[in-house]
C-alpha positions as CSV (number, residue, x, y, z in Angstrom):
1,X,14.4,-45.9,-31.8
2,X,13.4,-42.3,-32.0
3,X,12.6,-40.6,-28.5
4,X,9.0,-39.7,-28.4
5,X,7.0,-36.0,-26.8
6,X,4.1,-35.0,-25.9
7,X,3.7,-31.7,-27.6
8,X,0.0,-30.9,-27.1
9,X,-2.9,-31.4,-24.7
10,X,-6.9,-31.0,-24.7
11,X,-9.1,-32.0,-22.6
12,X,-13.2,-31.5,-22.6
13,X,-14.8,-31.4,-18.6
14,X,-15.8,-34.8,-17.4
15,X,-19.5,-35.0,-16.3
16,X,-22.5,-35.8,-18.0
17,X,-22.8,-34.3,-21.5
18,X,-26.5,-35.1,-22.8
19,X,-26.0,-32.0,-25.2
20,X,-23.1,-33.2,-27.2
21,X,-22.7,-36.4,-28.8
22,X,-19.0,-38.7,-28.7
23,X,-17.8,-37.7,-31.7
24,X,-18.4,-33.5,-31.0
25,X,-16.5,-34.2,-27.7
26,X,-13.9,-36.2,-29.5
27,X,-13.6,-33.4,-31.8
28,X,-13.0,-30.4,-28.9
29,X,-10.4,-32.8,-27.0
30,X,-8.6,-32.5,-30.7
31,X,-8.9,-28.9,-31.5
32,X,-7.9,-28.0,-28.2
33,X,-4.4,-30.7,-28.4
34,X,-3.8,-29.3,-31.6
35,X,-4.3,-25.3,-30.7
36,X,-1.6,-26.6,-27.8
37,X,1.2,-27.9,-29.7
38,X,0.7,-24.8,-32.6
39,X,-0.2,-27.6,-35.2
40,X,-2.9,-27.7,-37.8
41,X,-4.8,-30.7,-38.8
42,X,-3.1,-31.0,-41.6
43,X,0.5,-31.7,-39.5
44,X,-0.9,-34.9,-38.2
45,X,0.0,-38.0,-40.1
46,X,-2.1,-40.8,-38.3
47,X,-4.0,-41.6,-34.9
48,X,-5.0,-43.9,-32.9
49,X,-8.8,-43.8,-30.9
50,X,-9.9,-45.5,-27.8
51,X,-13.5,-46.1,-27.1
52,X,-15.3,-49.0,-25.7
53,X,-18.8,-48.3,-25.8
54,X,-19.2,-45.9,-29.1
55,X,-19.7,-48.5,-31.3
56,X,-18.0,-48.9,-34.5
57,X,-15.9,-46.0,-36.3
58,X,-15.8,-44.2,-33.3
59,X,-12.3,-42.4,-34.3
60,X,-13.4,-41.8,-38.1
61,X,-17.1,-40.2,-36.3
62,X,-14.9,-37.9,-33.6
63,X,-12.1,-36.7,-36.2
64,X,-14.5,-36.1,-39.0
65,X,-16.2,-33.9,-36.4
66,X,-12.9,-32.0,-36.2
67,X,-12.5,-31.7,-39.8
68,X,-9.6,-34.1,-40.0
69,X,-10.0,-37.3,-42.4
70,X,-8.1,-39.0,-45.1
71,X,-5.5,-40.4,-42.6
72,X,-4.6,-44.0,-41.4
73,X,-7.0,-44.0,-38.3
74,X,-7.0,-47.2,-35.8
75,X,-9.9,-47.7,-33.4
76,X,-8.8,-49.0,-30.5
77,X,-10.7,-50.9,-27.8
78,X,-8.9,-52.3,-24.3
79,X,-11.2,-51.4,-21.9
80,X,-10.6,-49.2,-19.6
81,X,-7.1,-48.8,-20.7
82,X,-8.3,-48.3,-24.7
83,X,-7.2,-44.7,-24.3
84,X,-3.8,-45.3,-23.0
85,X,-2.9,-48.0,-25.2
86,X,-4.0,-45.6,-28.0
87,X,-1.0,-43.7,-26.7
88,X,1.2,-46.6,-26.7
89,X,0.1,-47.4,-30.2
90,X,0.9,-43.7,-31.4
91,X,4.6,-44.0,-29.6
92,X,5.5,-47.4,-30.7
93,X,4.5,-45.8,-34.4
94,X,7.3,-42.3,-33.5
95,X,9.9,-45.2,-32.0
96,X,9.3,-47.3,-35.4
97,X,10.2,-44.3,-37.6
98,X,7.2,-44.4,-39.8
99,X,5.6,-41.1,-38.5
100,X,6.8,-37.9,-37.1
101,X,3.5,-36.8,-35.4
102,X,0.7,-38.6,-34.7
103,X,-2.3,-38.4,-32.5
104,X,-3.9,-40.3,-29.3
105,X,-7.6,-39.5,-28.6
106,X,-9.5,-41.1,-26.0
107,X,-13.4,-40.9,-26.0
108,X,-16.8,-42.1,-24.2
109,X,-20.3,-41.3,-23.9
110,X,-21.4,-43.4,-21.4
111,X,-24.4,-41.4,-20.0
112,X,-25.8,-42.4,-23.3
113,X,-24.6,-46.3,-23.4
114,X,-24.9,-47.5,-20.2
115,X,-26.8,-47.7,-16.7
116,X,-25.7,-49.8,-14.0
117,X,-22.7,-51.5,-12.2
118,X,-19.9,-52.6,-15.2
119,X,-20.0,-56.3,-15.4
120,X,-17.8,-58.6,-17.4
121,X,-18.3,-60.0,-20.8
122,X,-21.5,-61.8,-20.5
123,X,-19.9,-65.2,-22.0
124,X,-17.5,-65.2,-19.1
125,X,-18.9,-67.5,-16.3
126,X,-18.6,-65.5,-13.2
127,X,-20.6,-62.9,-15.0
128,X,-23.4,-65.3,-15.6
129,X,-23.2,-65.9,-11.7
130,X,-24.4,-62.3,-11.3
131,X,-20.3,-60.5,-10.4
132,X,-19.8,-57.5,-11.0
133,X,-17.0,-54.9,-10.9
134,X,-17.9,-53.5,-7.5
135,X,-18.5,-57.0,-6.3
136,X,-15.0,-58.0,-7.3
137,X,-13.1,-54.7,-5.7
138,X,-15.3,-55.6,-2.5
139,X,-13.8,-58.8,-2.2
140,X,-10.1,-57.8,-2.8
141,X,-11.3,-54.9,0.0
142,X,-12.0,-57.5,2.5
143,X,-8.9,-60.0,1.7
144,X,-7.2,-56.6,2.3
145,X,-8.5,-56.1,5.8
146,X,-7.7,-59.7,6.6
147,X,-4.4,-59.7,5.4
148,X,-3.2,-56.1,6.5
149,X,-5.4,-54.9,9.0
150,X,-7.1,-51.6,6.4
151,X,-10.3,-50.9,7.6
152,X,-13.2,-49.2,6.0
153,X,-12.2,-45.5,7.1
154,X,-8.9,-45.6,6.0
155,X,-10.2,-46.3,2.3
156,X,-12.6,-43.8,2.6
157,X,-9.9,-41.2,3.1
158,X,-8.4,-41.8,-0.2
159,X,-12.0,-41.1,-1.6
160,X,-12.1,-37.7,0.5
161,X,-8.7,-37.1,-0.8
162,X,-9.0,-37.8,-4.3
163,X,-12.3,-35.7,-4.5
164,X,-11.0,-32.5,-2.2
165,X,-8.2,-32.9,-5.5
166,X,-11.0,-32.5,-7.9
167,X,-12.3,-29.3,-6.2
168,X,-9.0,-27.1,-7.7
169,X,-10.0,-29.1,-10.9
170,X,-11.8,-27.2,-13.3
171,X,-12.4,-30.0,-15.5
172,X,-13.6,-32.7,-13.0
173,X,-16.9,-34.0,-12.8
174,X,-17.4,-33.6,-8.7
175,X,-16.8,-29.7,-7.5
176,X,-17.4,-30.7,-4.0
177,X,-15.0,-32.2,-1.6
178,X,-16.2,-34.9,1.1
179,X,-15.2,-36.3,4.6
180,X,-14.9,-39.4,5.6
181,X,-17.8,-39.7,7.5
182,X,-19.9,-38.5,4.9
183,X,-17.9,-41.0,2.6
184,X,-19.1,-43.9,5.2
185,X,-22.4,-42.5,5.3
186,X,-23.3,-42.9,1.4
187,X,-24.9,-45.6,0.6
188,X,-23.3,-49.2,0.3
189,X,-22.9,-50.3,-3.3
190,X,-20.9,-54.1,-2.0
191,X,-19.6,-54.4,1.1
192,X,-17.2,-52.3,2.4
193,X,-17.9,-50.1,-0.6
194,X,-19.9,-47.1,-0.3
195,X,-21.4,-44.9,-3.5
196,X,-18.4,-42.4,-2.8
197,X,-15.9,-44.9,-3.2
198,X,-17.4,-46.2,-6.4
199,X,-16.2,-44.4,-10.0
200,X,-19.4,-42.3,-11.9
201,X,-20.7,-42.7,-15.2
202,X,-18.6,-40.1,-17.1
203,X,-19.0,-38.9,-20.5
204,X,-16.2,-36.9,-21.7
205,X,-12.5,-36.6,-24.3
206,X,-8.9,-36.2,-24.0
207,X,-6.3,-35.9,-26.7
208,X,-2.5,-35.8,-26.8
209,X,-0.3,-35.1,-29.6
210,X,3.1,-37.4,-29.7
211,X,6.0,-36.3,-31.4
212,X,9.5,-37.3,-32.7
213,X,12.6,-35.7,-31.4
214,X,13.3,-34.4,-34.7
215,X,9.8,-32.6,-34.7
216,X,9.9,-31.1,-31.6
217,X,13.2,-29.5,-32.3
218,X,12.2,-28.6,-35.6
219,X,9.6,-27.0,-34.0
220,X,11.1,-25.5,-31.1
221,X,8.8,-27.1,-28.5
222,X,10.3,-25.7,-25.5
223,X,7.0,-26.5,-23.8
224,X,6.8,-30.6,-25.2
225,X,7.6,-33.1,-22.1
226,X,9.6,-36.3,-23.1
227,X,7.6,-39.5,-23.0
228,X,10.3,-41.4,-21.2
229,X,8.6,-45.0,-21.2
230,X,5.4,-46.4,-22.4
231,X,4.4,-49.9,-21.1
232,X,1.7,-52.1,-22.4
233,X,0.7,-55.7,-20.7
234,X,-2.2,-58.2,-21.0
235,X,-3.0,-60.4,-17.6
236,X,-1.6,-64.0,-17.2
237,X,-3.6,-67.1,-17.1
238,X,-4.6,-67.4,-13.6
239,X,-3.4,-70.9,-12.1
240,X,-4.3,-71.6,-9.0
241,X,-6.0,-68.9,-5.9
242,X,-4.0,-66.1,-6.1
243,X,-3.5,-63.4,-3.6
244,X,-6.1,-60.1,-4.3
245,X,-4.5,-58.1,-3.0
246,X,-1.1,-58.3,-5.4
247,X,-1.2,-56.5,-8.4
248,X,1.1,-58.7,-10.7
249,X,0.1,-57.1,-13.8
250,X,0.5,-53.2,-12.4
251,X,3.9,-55.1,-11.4
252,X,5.2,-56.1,-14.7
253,X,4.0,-53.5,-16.1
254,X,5.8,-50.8,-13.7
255,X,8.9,-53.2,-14.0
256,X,9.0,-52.8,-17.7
257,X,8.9,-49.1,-17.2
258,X,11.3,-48.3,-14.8
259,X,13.6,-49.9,-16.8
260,X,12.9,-48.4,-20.2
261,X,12.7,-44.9,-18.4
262,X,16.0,-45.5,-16.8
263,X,14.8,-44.7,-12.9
264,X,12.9,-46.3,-10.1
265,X,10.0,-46.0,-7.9
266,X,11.8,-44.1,-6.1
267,X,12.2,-41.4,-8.4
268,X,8.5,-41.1,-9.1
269,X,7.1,-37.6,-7.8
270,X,3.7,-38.2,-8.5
271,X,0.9,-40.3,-9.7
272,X,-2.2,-40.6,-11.8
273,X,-3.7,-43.8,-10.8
274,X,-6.4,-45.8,-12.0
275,X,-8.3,-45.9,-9.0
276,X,-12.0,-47.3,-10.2
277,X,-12.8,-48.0,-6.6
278,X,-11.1,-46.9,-3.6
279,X,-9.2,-50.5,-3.0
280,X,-8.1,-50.2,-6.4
281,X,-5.9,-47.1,-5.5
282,X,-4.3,-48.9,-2.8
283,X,-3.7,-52.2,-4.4
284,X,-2.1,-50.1,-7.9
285,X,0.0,-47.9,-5.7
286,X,1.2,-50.6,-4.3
287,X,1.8,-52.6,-7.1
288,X,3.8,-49.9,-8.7
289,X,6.3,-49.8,-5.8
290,X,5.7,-46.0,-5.0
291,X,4.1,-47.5,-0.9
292,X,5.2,-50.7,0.8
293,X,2.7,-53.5,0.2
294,X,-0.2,-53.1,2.5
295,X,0.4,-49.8,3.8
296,X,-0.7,-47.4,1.8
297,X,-4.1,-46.9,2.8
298,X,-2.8,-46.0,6.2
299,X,0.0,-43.7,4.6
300,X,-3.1,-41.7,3.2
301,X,-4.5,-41.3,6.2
302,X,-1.0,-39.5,7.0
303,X,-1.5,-37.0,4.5
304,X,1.5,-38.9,2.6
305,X,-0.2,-38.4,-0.9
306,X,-2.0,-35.4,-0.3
307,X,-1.0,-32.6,-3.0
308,X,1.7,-31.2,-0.5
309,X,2.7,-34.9,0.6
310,X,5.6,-37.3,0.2
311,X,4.5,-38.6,-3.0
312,X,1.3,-36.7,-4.4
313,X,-1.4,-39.5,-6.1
314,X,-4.3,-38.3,-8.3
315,X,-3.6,-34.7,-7.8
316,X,-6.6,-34.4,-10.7
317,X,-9.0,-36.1,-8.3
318,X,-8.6,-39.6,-10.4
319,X,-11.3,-41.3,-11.8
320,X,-13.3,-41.2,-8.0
321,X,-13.0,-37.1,-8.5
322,X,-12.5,-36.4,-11.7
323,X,-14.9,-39.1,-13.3
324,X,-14.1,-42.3,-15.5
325,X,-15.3,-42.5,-19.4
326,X,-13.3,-45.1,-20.3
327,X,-12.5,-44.9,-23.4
328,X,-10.9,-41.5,-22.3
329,X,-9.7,-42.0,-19.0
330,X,-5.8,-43.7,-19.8
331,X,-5.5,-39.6,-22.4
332,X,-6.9,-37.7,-19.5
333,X,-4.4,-38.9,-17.1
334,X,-1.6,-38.5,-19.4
335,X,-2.8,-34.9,-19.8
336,X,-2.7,-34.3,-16.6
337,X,1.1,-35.6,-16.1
338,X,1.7,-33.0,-19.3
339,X,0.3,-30.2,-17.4
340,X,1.6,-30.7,-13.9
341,X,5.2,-31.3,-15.3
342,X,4.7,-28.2,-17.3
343,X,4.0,-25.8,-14.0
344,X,0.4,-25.4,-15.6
345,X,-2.2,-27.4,-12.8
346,X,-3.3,-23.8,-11.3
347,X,-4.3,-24.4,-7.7
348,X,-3.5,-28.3,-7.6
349,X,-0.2,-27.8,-9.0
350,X,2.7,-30.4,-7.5
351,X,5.8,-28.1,-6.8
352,X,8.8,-29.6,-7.9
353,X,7.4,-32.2,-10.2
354,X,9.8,-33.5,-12.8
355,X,8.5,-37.1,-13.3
356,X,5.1,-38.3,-13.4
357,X,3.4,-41.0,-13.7
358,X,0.7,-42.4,-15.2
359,X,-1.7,-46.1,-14.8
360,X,-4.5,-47.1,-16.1
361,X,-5.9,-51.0,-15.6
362,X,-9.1,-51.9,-17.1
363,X,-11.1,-54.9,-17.3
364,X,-11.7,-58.2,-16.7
365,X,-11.6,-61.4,-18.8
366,X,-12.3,-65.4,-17.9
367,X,-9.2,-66.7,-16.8
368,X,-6.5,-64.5,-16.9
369,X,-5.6,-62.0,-14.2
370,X,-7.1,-58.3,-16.3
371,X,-7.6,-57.5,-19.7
372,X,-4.9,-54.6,-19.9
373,X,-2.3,-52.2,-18.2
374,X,-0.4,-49.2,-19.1
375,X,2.4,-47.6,-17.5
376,X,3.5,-44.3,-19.1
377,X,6.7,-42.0,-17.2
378,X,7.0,-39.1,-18.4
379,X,9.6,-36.5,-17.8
380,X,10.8,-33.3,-18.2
């Protein structure tokens, strides 16, 4: 199985976008990969497109935009993690032998689909019963108090944290950093969760180019970064009450990884987490083994994954700083990884980075643990 790159980046700003449509900010996320890897449309042999509001064609509607058509193009839809498994998709394709360079594009509009708190799918019967996404994270919040003793301030620093990240972020959706009093002070969305701890409505694209080994040194790509592992896993049947505040499925998932990647947690230097709600940072982090179980939001509170600290998470200012369209968010982290293990994140950059990591976790499904997760290590 071919080893698999990452030879080009582009990224639009996340924010709200009521002047372009999906499919124009698909297209800049893919002029801008391609301008970065020194490719032409032409040099790309398939892709692979996550959305999960857009509707149908998304990926035929954003590339045409671009001016690229005429190529195998799968639309891909996981939820929150469509973008990252559009990634996995792409590098399972490089690993397979049956293309040399393909694409990954993650895209959403959601200023223009949707209003409100996510819910499930409204067939599943907890949905029906009026949960919704903040309602669940508030309840793994509280379990998480019980069991561990976190209280509300010490998730409210990794809010403050994640946005003060999205300040040296020109890209981000927020461009102003918060305490955590003024964090504690918004206003409560479910109990112990405040509007600052709570993900926006993002509109915005991200785009990676993926490339064989035998294309990136046919091409010289001194600047590609080595996709060292790419993980995909669906939740388990749920049997039983299980514990909220363990994250088997970041768990296998990370597992899976290490192992393909050929390191440990321990090795990690810094994350890109999928951090919907402030909990959900804690409880991924942990899940990946990069903090002990049920320490981590007090390990924040230490500065110990601050920019400058023992092990740096959401250096972009993660979904709570940086903003969350879906469809895009899984690309956007990836492209961050890319740029941080490249020496190019400006005033946020991680000194010494040589492996990064990536997680995105999205959804939720009747009677299975969540609908998706992706782990992707990368490595220079």
């Amino acid at each position: 199985m071919d080893d698999v790159y990452v030879l080009g980046v582009g990224m639009t700003p996340f924010g709200k976008h009521a002047e372009r449509t999906a499919a124009e900010l698909g297209a800049a996320a893919l002029l801008e990969a391609l301008d970065d890897a020194g490719l032409t449309l032409g040099d790309i042999e398939a892709a692979w497109v996550g959305s999960v509001f857009q509707g149908m064609a998304m990926g035929q509607r954003a590339l045409g935009e671009g001016g690229l058509s005429g190529i195998p193009i799968t639309n891909v839809e996981n939820a929150c993690s469509s973008g990252s498994t559009a990634i996995w998709d792409g590098a399972m394709s490089i690993r397979a032998g049956v293309y040399d360079v393909v694409l990954a594009l993650g895209v959403e509009h959601l200023t223009g689909q949707f209003r409100g708190a996510f819910t499930p799918d409204e067939s599943d019967v907890e949905a029906q019963r009026g949960l919704t996404m903040p309602s669940v994270y508030a309840m793994r919040a509280q379990r998480h108090f019980a069991q561990y003793g976190t209280t509300p301030k010490q998730l409210a620093a990794i809010a403050a944290k994640n946005k003060r990240n999205a300040v040296a972020n020109p890209l981000a959706q927020f461009k102003k950093a918060v305490t955590v009093e003024e964090v504690l002070a918004s206003r409560m969305i479910a109990d112990p969760l405040h509007l600052q701890e709570c993900a926006p409505v993002s509109d915005g694209a991200a785009a990676v180019v993926l490339v064989s080994k035998k294309k990136r040194d046919a091409l010289g790509g001194s600047r590609a970064i080595r996709l060292a592992a790419s993980v995909l896993k669906s939740g388990r049947s749920e049997v039983g009450l299980p514990d909220m505040t363990v994250e088997d499925l970041t768990g296998r998932a990370a597992e899976e990884a290490y192992a393909s990647a050929g390191i440990g947690p321990d090795e990690v230097r810094f994350a890109e987490v999928h951090d919907c709600f402030s909990i959900a940072e804690a409880l991924r982090v942990e899940g990946l083994g990069l903090f002990p179980h049920g320490e981590y939001p007090g390990r924040v509170v230490k500065g110990e994954a601050d920019l400058d600290g023992r092990l740096p998470v959401n250096g972009s200012g993660g979904l709570l700083g940086k903003g969350h369209p879906l469809g895009a968010t899984g690309v956007a982290q990836v492209v961050e990884v890319v740029r941080q293990l490249r020496g190019e994140a400006g005033a946020r950059q991680i000194h010494g980075a040589k492996v990064g990591l990536a997680h995105c976790r999205g959804g939720k499904a009747q009677g299975v643990e969540g609908t998706a997760c992706t782990v992707n290590i990368l490595t220079v």
